[in-house]
C-alpha positions as CSV (number, residue, x, y, z in Angstrom):
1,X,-28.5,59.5,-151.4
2,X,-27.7,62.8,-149.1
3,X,-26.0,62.5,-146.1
4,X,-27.4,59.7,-144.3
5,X,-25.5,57.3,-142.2
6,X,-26.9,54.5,-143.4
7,X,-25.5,54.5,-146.6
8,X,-22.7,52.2,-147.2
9,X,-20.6,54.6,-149.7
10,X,-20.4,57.0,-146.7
11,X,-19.2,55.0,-144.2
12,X,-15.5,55.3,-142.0
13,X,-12.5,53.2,-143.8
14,X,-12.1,51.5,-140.8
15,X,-15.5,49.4,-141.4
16,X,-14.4,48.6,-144.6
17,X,-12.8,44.8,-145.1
18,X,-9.0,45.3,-146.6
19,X,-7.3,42.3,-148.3
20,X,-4.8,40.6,-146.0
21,X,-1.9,39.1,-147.7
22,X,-1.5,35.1,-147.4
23,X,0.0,33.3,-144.7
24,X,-0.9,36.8,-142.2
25,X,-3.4,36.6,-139.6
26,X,-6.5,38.8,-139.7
27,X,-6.0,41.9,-137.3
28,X,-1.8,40.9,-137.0
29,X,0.5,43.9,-137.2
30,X,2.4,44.3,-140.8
31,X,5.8,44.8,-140.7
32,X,6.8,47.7,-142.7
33,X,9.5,47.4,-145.5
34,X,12.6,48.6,-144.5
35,X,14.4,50.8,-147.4
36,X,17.9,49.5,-149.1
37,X,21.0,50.5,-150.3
38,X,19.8,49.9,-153.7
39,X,16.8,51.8,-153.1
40,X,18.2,54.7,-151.6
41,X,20.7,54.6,-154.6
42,X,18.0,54.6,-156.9
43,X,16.5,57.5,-154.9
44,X,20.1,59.1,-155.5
45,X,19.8,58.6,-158.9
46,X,17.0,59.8,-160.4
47,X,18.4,64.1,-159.4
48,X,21.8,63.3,-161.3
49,X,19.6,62.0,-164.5
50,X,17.9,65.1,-164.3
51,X,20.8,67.4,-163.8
52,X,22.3,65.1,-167.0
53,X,19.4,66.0,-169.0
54,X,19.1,69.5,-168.1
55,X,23.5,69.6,-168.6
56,X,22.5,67.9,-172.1
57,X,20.2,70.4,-173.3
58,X,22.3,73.5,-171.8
59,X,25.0,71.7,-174.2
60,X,23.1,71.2,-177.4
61,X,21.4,74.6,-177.4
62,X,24.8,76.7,-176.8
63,X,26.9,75.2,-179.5
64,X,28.5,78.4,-181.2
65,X,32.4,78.7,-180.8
66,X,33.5,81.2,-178.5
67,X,37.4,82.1,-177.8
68,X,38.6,81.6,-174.2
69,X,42.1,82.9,-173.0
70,X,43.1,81.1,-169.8
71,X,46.4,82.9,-168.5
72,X,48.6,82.5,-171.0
73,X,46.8,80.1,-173.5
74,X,43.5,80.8,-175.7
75,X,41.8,79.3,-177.7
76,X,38.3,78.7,-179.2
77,X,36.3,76.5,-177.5
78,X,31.7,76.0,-177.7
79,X,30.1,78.1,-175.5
80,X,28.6,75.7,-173.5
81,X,32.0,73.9,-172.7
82,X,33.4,77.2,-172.0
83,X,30.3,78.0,-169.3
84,X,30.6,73.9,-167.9
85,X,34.2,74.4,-167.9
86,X,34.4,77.6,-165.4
87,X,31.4,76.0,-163.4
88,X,33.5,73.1,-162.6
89,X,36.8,75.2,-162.0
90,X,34.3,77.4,-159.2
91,X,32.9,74.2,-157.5
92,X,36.7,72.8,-157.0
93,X,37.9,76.0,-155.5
94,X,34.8,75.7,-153.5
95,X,35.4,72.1,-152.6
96,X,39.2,73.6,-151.8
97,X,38.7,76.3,-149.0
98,X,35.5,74.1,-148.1
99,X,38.1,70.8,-147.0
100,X,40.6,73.8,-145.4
101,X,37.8,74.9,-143.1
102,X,36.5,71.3,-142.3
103,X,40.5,70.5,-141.4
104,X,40.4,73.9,-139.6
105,X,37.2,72.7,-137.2
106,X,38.6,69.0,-136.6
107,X,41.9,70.3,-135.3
108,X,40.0,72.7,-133.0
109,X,37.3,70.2,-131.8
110,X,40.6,67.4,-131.2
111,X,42.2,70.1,-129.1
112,X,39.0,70.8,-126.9
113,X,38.3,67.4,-126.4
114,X,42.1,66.7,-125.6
115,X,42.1,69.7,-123.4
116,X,39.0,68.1,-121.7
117,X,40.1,64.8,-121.5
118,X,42.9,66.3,-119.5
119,X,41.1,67.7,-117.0
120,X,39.7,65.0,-116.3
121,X,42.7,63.1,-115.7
122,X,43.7,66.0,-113.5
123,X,40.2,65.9,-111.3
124,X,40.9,62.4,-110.7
């Protein structure tokens, strides 16, 4: 016991003998496992299931009837619809001026680099 180097417990990993799969050569380089689509969708996954869950709850918890007037209709709707219904209207109008800006910065970035491409017919 203590802190002596001869004991075998103590001793660096590298000393230590590790199972080499079949077919591999002692001391040959493993190739490491490239990921997949299927495993990156997987990866993808596993958030939305939470956010389902969490959306699930959210819905079964808040199921009182509240009224909603929407321009010119109403009507009485559960709370938690009303609440999934106005988070969905904000991320579209989000997702709206969002595409607008990205149309804005592609039409910009063609015109530099046809304004560049230009100039370099010109240098020519």
């Amino acid at each position: 016991m203590g802190n002596h180097p001869d004991d075998e417990e103590d001793g660096p990993l590298a000393d230590q003998e590790h199972d080499v799969p079949a077919g591999v050569e002692p001391g040959a380089p493993i190739e490491a496992i490239r990921s997949t689509r299927t495993s990156k969708a997987w990866i993808r996954l596993l958030p939305l299931l939470v956010v389902l869950i969490v959306i699930l709850v959210f819905v079964f918890q808040n199921p009182k009837d509240v009224k909603v007037s929407f321009f010119t209709s109403s009507g009485t709707l559960p709370l938690s619809v009303a609440l999934i219904g106005a988070v969905i209207l904000g991320a579209l109008m989000t997702l709206a001026l969002g595409s607008v800006r990205i149309f804005q910065l592609r039409k910009q970035v063609r015109r530099k680099s046809g304004d560049s491409h230009r100039e370099r017919r010109r240098s020519k």
